[in-house]
C-alpha positions in Angstrom: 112.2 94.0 101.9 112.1 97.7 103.0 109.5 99.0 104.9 105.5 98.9 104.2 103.7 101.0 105.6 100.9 100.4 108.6 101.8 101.9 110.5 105.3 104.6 106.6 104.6 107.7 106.6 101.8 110.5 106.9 102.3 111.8 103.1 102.9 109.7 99.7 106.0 110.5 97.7 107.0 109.2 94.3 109.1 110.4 91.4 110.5 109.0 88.7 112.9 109.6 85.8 113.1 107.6 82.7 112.8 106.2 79.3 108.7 106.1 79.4 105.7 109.1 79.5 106.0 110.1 83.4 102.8 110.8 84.2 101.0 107.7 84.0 103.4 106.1 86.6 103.1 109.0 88.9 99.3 108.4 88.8 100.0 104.6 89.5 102.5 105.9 92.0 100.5 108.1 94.0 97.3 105.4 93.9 99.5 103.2 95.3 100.4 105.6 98.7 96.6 106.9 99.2 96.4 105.0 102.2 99.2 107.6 103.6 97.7 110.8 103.1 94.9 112.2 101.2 93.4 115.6 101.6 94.9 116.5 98.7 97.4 115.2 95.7 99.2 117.2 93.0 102.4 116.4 91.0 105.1 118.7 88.7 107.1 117.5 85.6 109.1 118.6 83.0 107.1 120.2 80.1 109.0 122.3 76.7 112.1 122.8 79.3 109.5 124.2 82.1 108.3 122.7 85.5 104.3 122.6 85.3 102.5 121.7 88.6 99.0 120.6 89.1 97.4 120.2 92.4 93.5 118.6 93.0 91.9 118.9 96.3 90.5 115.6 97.8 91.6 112.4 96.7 94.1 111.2 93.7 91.5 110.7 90.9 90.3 114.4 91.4 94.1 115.3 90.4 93.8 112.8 87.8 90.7 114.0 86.2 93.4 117.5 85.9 96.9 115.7 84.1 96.9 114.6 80.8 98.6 111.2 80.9 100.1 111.6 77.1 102.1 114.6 78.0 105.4 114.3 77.0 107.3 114.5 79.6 109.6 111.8 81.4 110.9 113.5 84.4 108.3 114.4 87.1 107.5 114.0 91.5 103.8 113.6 92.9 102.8 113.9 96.2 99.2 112.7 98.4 99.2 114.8 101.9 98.0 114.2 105.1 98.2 118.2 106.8 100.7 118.4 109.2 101.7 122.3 108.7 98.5 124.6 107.3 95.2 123.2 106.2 94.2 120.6 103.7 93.5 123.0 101.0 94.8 123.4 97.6 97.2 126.7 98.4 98.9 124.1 101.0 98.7 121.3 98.6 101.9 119.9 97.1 104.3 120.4 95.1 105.5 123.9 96.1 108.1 125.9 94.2 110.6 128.7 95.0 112.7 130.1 92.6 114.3 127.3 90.5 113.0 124.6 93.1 110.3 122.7 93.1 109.7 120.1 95.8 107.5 117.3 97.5 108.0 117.1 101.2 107.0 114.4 104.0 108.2 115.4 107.7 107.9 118.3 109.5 110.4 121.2 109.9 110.6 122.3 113.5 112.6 125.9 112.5 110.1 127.0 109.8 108.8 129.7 111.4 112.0 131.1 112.9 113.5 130.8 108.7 110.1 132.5 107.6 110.4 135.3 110.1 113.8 136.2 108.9 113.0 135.9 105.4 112.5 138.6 102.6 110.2 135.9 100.4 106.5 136.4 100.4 105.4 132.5 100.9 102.0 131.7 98.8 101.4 128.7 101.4 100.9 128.1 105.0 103.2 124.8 105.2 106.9 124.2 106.4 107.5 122.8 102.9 107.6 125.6 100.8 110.0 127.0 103.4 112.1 124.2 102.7 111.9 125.0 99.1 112.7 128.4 100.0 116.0 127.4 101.9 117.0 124.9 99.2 116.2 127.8 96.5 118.3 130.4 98.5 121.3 128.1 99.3 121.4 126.6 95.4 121.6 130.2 94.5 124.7 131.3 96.3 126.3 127.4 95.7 125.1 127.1 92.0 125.5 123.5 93.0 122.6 121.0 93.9 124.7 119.0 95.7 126.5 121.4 97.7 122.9 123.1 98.5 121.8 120.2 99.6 124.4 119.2 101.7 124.1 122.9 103.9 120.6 122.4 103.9 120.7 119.3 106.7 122.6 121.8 108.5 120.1 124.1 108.4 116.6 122.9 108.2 115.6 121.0 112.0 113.0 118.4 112.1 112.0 115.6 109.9 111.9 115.4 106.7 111.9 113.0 103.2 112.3 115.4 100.1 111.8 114.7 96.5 113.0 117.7 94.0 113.5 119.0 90.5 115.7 121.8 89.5 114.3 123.9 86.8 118.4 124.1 85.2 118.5 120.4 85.7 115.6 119.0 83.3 117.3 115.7 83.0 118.3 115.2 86.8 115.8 113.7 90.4 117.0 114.7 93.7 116.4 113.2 96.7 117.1 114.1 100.2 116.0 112.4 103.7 116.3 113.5 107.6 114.1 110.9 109.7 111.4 110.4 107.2 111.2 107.3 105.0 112.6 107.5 101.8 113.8 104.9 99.1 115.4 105.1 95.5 113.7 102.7 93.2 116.4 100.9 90.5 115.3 100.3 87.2 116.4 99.3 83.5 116.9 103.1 82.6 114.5 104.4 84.3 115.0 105.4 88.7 112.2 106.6 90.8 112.4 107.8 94.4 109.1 106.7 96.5 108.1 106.7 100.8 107.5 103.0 99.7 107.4 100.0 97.9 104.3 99.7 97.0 104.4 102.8 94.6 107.3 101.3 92.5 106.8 97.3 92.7 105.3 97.4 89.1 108.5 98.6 87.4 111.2 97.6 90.0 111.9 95.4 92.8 115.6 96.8 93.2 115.9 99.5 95.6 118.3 101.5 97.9 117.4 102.9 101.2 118.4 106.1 102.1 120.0 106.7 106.0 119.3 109.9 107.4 121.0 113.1 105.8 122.0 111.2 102.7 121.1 112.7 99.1 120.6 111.4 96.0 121.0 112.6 92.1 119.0 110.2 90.2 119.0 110.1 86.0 117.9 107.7 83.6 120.7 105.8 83.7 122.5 106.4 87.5 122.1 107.0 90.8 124.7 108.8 92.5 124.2 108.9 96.8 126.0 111.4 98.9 126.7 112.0 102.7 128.5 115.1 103.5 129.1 116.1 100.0 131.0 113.0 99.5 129.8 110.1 97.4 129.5 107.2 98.8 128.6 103.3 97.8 125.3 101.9 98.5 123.6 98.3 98.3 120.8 97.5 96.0 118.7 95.7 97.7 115.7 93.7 96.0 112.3 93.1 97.1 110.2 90.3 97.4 106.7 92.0 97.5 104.4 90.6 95.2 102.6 92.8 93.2 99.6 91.2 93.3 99.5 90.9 97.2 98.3 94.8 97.2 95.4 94.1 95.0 91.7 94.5 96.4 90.4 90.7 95.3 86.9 91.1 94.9 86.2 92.5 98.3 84.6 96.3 98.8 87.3 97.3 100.6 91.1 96.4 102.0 90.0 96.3 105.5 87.8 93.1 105.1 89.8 91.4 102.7 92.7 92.0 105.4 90.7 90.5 107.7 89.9 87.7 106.4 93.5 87.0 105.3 94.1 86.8 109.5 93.9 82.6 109.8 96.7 83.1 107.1 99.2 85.4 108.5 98.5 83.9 111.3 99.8 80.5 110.9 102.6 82.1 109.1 103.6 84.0 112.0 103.2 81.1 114.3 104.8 78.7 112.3 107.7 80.8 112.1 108.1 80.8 116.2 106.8 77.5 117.3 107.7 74.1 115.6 108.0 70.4 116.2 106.9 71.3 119.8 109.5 73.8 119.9 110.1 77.4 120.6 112.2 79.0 117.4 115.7 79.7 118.4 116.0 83.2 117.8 114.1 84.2 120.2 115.5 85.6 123.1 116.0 84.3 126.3 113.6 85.7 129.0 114.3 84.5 131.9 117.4 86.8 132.0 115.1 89.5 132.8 114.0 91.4 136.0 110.9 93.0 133.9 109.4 93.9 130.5 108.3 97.1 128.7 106.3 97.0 126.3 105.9 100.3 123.9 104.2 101.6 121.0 101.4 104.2 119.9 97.5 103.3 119.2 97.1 99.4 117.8 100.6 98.5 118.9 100.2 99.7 122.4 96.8 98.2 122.7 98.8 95.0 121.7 101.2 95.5 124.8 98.2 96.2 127.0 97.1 92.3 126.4 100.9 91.3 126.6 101.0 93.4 130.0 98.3 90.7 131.1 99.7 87.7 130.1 103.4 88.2 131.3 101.8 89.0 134.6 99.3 86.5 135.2 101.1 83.4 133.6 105.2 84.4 133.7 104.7 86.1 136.7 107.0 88.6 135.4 106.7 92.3 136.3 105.4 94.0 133.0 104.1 97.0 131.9 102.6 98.8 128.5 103.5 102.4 127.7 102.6 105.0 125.0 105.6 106.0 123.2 104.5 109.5 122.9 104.6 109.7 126.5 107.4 107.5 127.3 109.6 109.1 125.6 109.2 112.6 127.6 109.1 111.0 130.8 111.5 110.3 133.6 111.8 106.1 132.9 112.2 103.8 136.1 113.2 100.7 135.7 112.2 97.7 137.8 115.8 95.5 137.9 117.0 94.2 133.9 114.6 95.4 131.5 113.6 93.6 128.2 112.0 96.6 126.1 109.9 95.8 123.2 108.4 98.1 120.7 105.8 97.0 118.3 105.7 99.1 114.8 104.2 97.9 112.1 105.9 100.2 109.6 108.9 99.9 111.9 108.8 104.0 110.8 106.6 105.4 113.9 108.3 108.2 115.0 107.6 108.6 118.6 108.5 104.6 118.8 111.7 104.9 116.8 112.4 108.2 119.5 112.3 105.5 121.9 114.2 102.9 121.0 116.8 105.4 120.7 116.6 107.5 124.2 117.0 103.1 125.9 119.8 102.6 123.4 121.5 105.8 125.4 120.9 103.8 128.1 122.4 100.4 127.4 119.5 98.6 127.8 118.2 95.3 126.2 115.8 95.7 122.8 113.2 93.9 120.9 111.8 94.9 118.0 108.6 93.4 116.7 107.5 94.7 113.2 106.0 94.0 110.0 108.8 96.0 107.7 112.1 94.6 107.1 115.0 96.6 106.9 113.0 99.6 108.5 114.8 101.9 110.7 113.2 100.3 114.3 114.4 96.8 112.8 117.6 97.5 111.8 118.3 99.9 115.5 116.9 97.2 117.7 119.3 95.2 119.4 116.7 92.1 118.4 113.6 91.9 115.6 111.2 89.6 115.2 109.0 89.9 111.9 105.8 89.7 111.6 104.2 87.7 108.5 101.3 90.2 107.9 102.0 91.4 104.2 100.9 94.5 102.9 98.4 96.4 105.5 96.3 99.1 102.9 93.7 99.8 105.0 94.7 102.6 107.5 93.1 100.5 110.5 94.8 98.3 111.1 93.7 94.1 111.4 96.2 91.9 110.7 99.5 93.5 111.6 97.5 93.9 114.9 96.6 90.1 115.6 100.1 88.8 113.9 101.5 91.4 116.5 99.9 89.9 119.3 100.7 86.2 118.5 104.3 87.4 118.5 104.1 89.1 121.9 101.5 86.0 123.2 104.5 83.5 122.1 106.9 85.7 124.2 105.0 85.2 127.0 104.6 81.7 126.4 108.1 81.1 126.5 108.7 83.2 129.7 106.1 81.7 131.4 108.0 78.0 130.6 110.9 79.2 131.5 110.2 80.5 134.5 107.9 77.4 135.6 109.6 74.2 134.6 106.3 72.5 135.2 104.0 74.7 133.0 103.5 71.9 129.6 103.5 74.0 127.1 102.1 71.6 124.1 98.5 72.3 124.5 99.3 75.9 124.4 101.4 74.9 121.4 98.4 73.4 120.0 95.7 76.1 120.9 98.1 78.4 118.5 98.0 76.0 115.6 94.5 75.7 115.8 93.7 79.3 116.1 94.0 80.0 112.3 91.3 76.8 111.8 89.1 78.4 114.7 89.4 81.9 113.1 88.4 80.7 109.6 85.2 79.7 110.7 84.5 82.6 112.9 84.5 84.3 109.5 82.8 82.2 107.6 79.5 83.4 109.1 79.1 86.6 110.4 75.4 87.3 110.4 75.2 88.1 114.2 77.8 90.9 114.1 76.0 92.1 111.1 72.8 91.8 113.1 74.3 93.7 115.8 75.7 96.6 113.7 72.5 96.9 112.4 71.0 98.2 115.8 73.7 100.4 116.6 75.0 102.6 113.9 72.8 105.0 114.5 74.2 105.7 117.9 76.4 108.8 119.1 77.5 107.1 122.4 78.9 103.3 122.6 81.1 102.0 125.9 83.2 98.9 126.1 83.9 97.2 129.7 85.9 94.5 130.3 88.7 94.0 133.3 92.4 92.9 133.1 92.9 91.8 129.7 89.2 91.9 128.3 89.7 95.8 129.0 92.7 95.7 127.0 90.4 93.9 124.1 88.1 96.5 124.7 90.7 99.2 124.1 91.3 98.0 120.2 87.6 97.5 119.9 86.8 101.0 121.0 89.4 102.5 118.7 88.7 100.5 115.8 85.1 101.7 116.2 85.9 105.1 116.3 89.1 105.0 113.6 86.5 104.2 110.9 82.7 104.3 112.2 83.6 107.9 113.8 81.2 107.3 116.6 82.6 108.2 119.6 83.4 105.5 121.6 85.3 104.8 124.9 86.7 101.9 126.7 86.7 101.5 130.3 87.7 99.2 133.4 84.3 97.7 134.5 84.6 98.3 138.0 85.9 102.3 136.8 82.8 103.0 134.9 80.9 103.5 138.3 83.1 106.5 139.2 82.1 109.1 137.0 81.5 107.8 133.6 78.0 105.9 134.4 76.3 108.9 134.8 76.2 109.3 131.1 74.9 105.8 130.4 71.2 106.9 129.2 68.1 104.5 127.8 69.1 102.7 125.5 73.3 103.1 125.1 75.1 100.4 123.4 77.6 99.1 126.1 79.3 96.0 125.0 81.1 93.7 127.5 84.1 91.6 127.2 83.9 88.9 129.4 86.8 86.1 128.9 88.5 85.7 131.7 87.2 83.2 134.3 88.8 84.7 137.2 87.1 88.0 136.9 83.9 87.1 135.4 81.4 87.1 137.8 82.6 90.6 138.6 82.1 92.3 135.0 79.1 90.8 135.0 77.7 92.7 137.8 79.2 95.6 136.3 77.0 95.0 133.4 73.7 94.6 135.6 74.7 98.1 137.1 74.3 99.9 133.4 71.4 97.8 132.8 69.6 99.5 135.8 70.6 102.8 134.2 68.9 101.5 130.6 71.7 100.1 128.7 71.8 98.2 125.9 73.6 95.6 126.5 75.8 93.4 124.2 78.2 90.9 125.5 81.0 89.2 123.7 81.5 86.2 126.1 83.3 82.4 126.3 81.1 81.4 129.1 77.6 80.1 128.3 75.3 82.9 129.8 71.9 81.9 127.4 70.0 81.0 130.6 70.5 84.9 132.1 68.7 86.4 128.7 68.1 89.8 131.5 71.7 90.6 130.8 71.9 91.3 127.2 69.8 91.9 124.1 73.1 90.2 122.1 74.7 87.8 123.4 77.9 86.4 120.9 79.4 83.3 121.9 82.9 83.1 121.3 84.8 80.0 120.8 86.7 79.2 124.0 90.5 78.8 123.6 93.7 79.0 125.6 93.9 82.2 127.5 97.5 82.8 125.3 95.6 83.2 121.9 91.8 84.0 123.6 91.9 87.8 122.8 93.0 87.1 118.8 89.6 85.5 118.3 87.8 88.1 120.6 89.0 90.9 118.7 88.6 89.5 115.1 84.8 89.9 115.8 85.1 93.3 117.0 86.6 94.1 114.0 84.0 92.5 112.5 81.9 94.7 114.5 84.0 97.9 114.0 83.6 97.8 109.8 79.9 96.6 109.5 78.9 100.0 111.7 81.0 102.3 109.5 79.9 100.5 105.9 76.0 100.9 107.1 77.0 105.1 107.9 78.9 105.3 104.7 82.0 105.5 106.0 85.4 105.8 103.8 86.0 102.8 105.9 89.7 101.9 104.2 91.0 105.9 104.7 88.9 107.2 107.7 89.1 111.1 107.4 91.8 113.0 109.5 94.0 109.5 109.7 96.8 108.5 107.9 98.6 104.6 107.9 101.2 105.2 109.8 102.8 108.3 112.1 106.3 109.5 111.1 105.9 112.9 112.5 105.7 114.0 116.1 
């Protein structure tokens, strides 16, 4: 299976070419990649020999409520944005069209300006894309050939980016062209689309072909023809085996809470897949090979190697540490002996993730990949992968990729920490991890507390998390879930840290909710907790230990079922997800596509 999105891409692509009315599946299409991208939607198709374009501000059915579905037409490319280059608005909106070209971009072009500056055009937009339009335009002019224009353009366009085009002399013929963007080509029984992903296609094909970076497709009815440097070139059909149904909502009000409570599932899948018959799985790797472990990704993922930072320290003993792939990838990168590097992607697409497998590759250094998205360009790069059993993630934050994520990198651990101490048992470890998806089921099953809880405090402006060692690292996912959907501002802090400079904006009454897990450290957060008490806090404390006899400490106090320290933080940070939706539902928040945010980042 090709890549699913978590985090795809920041925009939604899909075209098609075919037998049947085009704009119906273009609707479906783009409905489909919402999640991606949203501040506007439009599509173009073939009308009477001409390319029409619509374009609706705001989400898809606003550009629905514009098309006329029976329009008879059977060639056509739609597009959902997420603003990267010039404001959501409908000017910037896609598709744009220069000369002969019309096209639907996702990626950014680094050289747009410099192109724009030198060119006699008067652009109608504020976006890259229509530059790219422009360049295509120009260079199918002086080539009359598609294929030939479209070869010179990777030459001359820099940046990222996964096109989808029509040719107003080519009513019959879909083009596609991809630079470090997702793209795929959708197979049919004549009829061939071209979509960022899966999901926009699954109802009509599971056969697709993944384009590689500077490849271009000519896509008909009947044929799809892939090139690389002009020359044509054979490519694999792949199939997928995403269910349809696996996208649909089920009764719940939005993705995020059914994805949540599908956790205990993927969950045991994931596990199952790694541990059985009181066994590690053996393709994972050996660690004990290795001097150190990096651990790098952006937002969720990264919070995931924050906890697996933790956990390779304190139990492998093994010198670990967590790193944001935007930053990583810019720095100077020291290395403590032989490195294991692991990347966590969900989409396996994240740019600034995929920049770094590559700069460690340059290096010769050991890789791990652990993602959701088969066959996605992380996956197939890493020198390793491990899968995640997630399934489709819709909802742009992110639940169950996170927690299937962290079983994978709390197994890893595991396995270090066993082979590195002969005596360690593992089995009741082993056991705490099959259990987990029992324990989780009936945290879930009753969640009047946290409801109880977000009652009080969605009203606030201000809420802090503490926590130390790896309840901080809890407390960084539970901060940014909170602020990913709820839009309350929200920050996450060391407890012992808060005292140096932060306190002082701890007023009457601000939420501060402690994580408090780890035995070792306990006592410690706890006095941290007393010290924004004396400042008027309102306390709340997620806890393991049984602290109902100290009622001075908290106004909530949720008791969370104790487990092994390995698979502690998966049942912490369910219920802070818990916590995280249930504030944003009682503001009214677009809780499954949070303004501003998009599922997954494929641009710098």
């Amino acid at each position: 299976m090709y890549h699913f999105s978590e985090g795809g891409s920041m925009c939604g692509i899909v075209g098609c070419v075919g037998k049947e009315k085009c704009v119906p599946i273009l609707l479906d299409g783009l409905k489909s990649l919402e999640y991606r991208g949203y501040d506007s939607a439009g599509m173009a198709y073939f009308n009477g020999g001409q390319i029409a374009i619509t374009k609706a501000f705001g989400h898809v059915s606003n550009l629905e409520k514009e098309v006329n579905p029976g329009v008879n037409s059977f060639l056509g490319i739609a597009h959902t944005r997420w603003a990267t280059n010039g404001a959501p608005s409908l000017k910037n909106a896609h598709p744009h069209r220069v000369g002969k070209i019309t096209l639907v971009h996702n990626g950014i072009i680094e050289n747009a300006d410099e192109i724009k500056s030198r060119a006699n055009y008067s652009f109608q937009s504020d976006t890259d894309s229509e530059v790219a339009a422009f360049v295509i335009n120009k260079l199918y002019e002086e080539t009359h050939d598609m294929v030939q224009a479209l070869t010179l353009c990777n030459k001359e366009l820099e940046g990222s980016y996964a096109f989808a085009i029509l040719n107003e002399d080519e009513p019959t013929k879909l083009y596609a062209l991809k630079k470090s963007s997702p793209l795929i080509i959708g197979v049919g029984e004549h009829e061939n689309f071209v979509a960022s992903d899966i999901p926009a296609i699954i109802s009509y094909t599971r056969k697709y072909i993944i384009l590689e970076d500077e490849e271009l497709a000519v896509i008909d009815e009947d044929k799809v023809s892939v090139y690389r440097d002009g020359r044509a070139i054979t490519k694999e059909v792949r199939t997928s085996n995403l269910d349809a149904t696996a996208t649909r909502i089920d009764g719940y009000r939005h993705y995020m809470m059914k994805e949540i409570h599908e956790q205990p599932e993927t969950l045991r899948k994931t596990i199952e897949k790694l541990i059985h018959n009181g066994s590690f799985d053996a393709s994972l790797p050996t660690l004990s090979q290795y001097d150190s472990v990096e651990i790098i990704g952006c937002g969720s993922a990264y919070h995931v190697g924050c906890v697996g930072k933790s956990l390779f320290q304190d139990y492998a003993h093994v010198f670990c540490n967590a790193f944001i792939a935007s930053e990583y990838r810019y720095e100077e990168n020291l290395h403590y002996g032989k490195p294991l590097i692991i990347f966590i992607s969900q989409s396996g697409e994240t740019a600034d993730t995929l920049a770094c497998l590559r700069k460690v590759k340059e290096e010769g250094l050991d890789t791990l990949a652990i993602v959701n998205t088969k066959e996605s360009s992380i996956a197939r790069e890493a020198g390793k992968v491990i899968y995640i059993e997630a399934g489709p993630e819709i909802a742009v934050a992110t639940t169950k990729a996170y927690t299937a994520q962290l079983a994978v990198l709390s197994i890893l651990a595991l396995k270090a920490t066993a082979e590195h101490n002969p005596e360690f048992s593992v089995s009741p470890v082993m056991e705490s991890f099959f259990r987990l998806p029992m324990v989780l089921q009936k945290v879930l099953e009753d969640d009047s507390q946290i409801r109880d809880i977000a009652d009080h405090i969605y009203q606030e402006h201000d809420i802090f998390f503490l926590g130390r060692k790896v309840d901080y690292a809890i407390c960084l996912e539970a901060s940014l879930k909170l602020k990913e959907i709820s839009y309350l501002h929200s920050e996450a802090y060391p407890a012992g840290e808060l005292k140096h400079g932060t306190i002082s904006l701890i007023r009457d009454k601000t939420p501060v909710i402690s994580i408090i897990t780890d035995p070792s450290i306990a006592s410690k957060t706890i006095s941290n907790v007393k010290e924004v008490l004396a400042r008027g806090a309102y306390s709340i404390i997620f806890t393991t230990f049984d602290l109902e006899s100290d009622d001075s400490l908290y106004e909530y106090l949720v008791l969370v079922p104790k487990m092994d320290p390995f698979v502690q933080s998966i049942v912490v940070v369910v219920l802070l997800q818990l916590l995280a939706y249930y504030v944003a539902d009682n503001n009214g928040c677009s809780i499954d596509k949070p303004k501003n945010l998009a599922k997954s980042v494929t641009v710098e």
